[in-house]
C-alpha positions in Angstrom: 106.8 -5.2 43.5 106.8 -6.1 46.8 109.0 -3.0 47.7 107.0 -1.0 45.9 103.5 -1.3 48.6 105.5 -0.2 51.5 107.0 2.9 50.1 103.7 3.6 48.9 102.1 3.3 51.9 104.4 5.0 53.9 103.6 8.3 50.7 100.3 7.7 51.5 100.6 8.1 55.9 102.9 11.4 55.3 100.6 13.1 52.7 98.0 12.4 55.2 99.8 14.1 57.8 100.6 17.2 55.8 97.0 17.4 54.8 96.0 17.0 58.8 98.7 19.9 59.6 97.5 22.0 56.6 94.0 21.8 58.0 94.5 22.6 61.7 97.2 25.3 60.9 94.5 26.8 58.5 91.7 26.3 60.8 94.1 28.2 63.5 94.3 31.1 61.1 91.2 31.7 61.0 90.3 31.7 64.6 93.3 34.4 65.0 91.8 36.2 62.5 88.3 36.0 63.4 89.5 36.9 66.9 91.9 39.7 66.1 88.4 41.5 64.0 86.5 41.1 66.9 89.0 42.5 68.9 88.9 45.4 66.4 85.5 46.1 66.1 85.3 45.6 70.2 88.2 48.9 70.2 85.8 50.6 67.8 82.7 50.3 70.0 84.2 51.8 72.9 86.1 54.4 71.4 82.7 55.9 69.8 80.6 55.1 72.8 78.9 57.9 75.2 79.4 58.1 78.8 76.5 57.8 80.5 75.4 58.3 84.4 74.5 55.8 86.0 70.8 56.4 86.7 70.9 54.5 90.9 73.5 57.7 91.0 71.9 60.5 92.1 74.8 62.8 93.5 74.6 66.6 93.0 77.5 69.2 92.9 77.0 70.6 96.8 78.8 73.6 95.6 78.5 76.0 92.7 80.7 79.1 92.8 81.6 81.7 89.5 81.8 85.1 89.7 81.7 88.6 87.3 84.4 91.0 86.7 83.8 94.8 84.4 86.1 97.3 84.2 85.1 100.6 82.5 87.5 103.1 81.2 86.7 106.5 79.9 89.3 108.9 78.5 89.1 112.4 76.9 91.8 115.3 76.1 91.3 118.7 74.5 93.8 121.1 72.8 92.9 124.9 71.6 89.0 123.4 71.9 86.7 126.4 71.4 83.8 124.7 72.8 85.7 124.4 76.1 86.2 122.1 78.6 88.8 120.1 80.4 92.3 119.3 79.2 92.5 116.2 80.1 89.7 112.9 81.9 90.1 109.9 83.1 87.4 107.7 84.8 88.2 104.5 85.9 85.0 102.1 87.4 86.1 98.2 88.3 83.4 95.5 89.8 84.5 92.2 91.2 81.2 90.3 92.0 81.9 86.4 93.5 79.5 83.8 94.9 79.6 80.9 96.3 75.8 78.5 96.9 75.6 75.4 98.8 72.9 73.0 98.7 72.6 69.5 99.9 69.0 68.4 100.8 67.2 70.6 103.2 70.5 72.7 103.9 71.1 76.1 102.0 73.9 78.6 102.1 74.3 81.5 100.0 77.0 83.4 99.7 78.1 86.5 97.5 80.9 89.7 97.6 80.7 92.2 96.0 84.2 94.5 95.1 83.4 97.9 93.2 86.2 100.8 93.0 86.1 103.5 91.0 88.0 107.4 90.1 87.5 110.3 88.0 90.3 112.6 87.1 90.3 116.0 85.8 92.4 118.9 84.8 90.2 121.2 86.9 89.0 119.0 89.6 91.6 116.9 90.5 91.0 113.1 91.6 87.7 112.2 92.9 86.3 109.3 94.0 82.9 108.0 92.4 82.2 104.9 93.5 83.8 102.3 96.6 82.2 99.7 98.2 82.9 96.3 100.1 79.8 94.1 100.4 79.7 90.5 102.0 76.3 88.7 102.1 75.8 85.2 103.7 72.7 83.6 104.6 72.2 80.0 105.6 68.5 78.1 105.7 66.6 75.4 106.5 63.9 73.9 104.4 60.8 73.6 106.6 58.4 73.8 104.1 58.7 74.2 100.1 59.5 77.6 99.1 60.0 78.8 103.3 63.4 78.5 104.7 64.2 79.1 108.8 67.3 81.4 108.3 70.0 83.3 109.7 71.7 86.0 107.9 75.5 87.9 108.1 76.2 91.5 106.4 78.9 93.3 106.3 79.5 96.4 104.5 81.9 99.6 104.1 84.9 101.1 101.3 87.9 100.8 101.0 89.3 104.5 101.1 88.4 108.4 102.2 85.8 110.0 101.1 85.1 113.5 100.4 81.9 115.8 99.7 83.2 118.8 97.8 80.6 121.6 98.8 82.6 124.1 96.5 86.1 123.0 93.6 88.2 124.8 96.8 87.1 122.9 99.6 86.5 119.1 100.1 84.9 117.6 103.7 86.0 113.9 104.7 82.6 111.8 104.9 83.6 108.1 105.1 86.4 105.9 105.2 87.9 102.3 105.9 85.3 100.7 108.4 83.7 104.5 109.0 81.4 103.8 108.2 81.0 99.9 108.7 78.0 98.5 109.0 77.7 94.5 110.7 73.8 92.8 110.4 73.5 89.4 112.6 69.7 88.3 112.0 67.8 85.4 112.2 64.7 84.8 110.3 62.8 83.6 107.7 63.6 83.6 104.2 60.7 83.2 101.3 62.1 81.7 97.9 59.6 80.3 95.6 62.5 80.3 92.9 66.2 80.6 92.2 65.9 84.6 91.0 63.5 85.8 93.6 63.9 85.7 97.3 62.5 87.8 100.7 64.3 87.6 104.2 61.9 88.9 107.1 63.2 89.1 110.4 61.1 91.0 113.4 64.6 90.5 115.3 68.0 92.0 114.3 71.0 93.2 116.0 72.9 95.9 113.7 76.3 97.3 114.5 77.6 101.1 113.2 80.9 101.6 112.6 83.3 104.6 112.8 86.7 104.1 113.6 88.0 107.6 111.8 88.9 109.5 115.2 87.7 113.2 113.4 84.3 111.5 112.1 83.7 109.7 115.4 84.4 112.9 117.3 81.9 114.3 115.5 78.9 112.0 116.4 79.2 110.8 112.3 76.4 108.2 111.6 74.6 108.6 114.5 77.3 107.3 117.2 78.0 109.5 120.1 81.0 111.6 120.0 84.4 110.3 120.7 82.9 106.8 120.7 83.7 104.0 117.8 80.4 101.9 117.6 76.9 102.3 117.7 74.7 99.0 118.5 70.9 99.4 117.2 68.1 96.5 117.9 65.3 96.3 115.0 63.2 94.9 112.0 65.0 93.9 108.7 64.4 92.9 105.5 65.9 92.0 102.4 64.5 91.1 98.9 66.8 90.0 95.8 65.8 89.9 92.4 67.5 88.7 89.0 65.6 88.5 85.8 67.1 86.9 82.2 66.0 89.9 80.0 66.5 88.8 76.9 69.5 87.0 75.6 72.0 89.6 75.9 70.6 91.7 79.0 70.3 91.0 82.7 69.4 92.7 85.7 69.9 91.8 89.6 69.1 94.0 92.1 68.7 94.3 95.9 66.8 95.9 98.8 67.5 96.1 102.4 65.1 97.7 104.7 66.4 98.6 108.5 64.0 99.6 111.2 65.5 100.4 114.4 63.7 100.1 117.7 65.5 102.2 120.0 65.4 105.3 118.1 63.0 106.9 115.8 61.3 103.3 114.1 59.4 105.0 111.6 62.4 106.1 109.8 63.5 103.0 107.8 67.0 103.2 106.6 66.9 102.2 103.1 69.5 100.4 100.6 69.0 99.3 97.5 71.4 98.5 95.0 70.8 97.8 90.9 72.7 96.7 88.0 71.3 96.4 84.3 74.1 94.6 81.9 73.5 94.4 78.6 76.5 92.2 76.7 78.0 93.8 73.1 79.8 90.3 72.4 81.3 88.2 74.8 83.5 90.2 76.8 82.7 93.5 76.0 79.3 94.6 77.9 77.6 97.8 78.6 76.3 98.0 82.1 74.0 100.4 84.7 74.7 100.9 88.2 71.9 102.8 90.2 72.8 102.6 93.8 70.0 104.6 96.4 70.8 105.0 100.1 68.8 106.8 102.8 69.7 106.7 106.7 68.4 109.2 108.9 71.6 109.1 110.9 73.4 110.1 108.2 73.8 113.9 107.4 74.4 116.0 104.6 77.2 118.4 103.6 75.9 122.2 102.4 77.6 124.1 99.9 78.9 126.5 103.0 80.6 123.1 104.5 77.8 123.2 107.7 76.3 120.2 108.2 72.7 119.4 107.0 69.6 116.7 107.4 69.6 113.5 106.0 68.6 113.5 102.5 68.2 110.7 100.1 71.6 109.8 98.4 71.7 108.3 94.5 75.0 107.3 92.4 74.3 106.5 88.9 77.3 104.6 86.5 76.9 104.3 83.2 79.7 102.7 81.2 80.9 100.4 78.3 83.8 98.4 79.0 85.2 94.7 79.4 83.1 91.8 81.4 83.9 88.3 81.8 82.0 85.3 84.1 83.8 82.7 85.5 
């Protein structure tokens, strides 16, 4: 009996202890598991959370840049056709338009190119060229004032290849080619812009530079620069408006107007050149699209159907086609 209390007390001290270490190892579980679903539903949170700007951070993209690209193809071919008409057609128009717009507080630049080449081939005409132009625009202001800008403004514009007028299907007169005519505009100014699609340069002072590097066309005194001689420098009033204008949700138009007034010869005849393009989109890369390009420049002379040379006159292209277009 008296062997019996110890053994019995020492049952009692080591069930105890089991008890104690079932408790805390349980307890321990339960943390771990308590900790491990918090864990989870922590990874939960942040994968389906939003990220959000931080509102003190107010930084703007200085630059934005994208451009447009259409390319028009027409083809046609006739065999034994009663009716008449050409054997074979081809027309070919392409468009590269790219800009590039900085803004950072009071500072603005704007900058655009414009890239258009185009051919039109026929059994009975041959290959003839129907549209070609290089066109860089950059203009830089100055906020003084809301919508009024202190500017300065760079042009520079000419084609890529020859150019012909065709006064009968026999005979074909060169007219233009790489940088003749080329036509350089350096003009301070100001520049009115009371929104992003709308905006009017004015400048009372502008030097302008004429271009003709062709040796025949400059020997002939071609765009008003005297015989033999490459350049022509001219001293004037300029002014340029651009407009663009969401039509609806498939149609666009953009168009611009440059007006030239030169001071050392003959003022009151403004050179004009304005420049529009109506797209209208089919689906998302197919688009139809007008060009309507007018030009007038009193230095600039006309071919007559004898091949003499005639007065200025006012010159038009029209392009009318259905074709690919992407922005990027």
């Amino acid at each position: 009996m008296v062997m019996a209390v110890p053994a019995l007390l020492f049952f009692k001290i080591n069930f105890m202890k089991i008890i104690f270490y079932f408790l805390v190892i349980t307890v321990m579980s339960f943390e771990a598991l308590f900790a491990q679903d918090q864990t989870m539903k922590q990874l939960q949170a942040d994968a389906n959370k939003t990220i959000k700007k931080d509102e003190a951070d107010t930084s703007k993209k200085l630059w934005k840049t994208g451009g447009f690209y259409n390319l028009n193809l027409n083809q046609g071919a006739l065999r034994n056709w009663a009716a008449g008409g050409d054997k074979s057609s081809l027309s070919i128009t392409t468009l590269l338009s790219l800009h590039a717009f900085y803004k950072k507080e009071r500072h603005q630049w704007d900058n655009t190119l414009d890239l258009a080449y185009g051919f039109l081939n026929t059994t009975s005409l041959g290959t003839r060229k129907s549209d070609d132009r290089i066109d860089l625009l950059s203009r830089y202001g100055y906020q003084l004032h809301k919508e009024w800008y202190l500017s300065g403004l760079f042009n520079f514009r000419t084609q890529f290849s020859k150019g012909y007028a065709y006064p009968d299907n026999n005979t074909k007169v060169l007219t233009s080619d790489f940088f003749a005519p080329a036509y350089v505009i350096l003009s301070p100014g100001i520049t009115y812009q009371p929104g992003k699609n709308f905006s009017v340069f004015l400048s009372p002072v502008t030097a302008r530079w004429v271009i003709v590097k062709q040796d025949s066309l400059s020997n002939a005194g071609a765009y008003g620069v005297e015989p033999g001689k490459r350049s022509r420098s001219e001293f004037g009033a300029f002014a340029s408006a651009s407009y663009k204008a969401i039509l609806s949700k498939s149609a666009s138009f953009q168009g611009r107007l440059d007006l030239f007034s030169n001071y050392k010869h003959d003022p009151q005849n403004i050179d004009v050149f304005w420049t529009n393009m109506l797209l209208v989109k089919v689906t998302k890369v197919i688009s139809m699209n007008l060009n309507v390009d007018m030009i007038y420049d009193n230095d600039i002379k006309t071919v007559k159907g004898d091949g003499s040379i005639g007065g200025a006159s006012l010159q038009v292209k029209e392009l009318m086609g259905i074709g690919l277009a992407v922005k990027f």
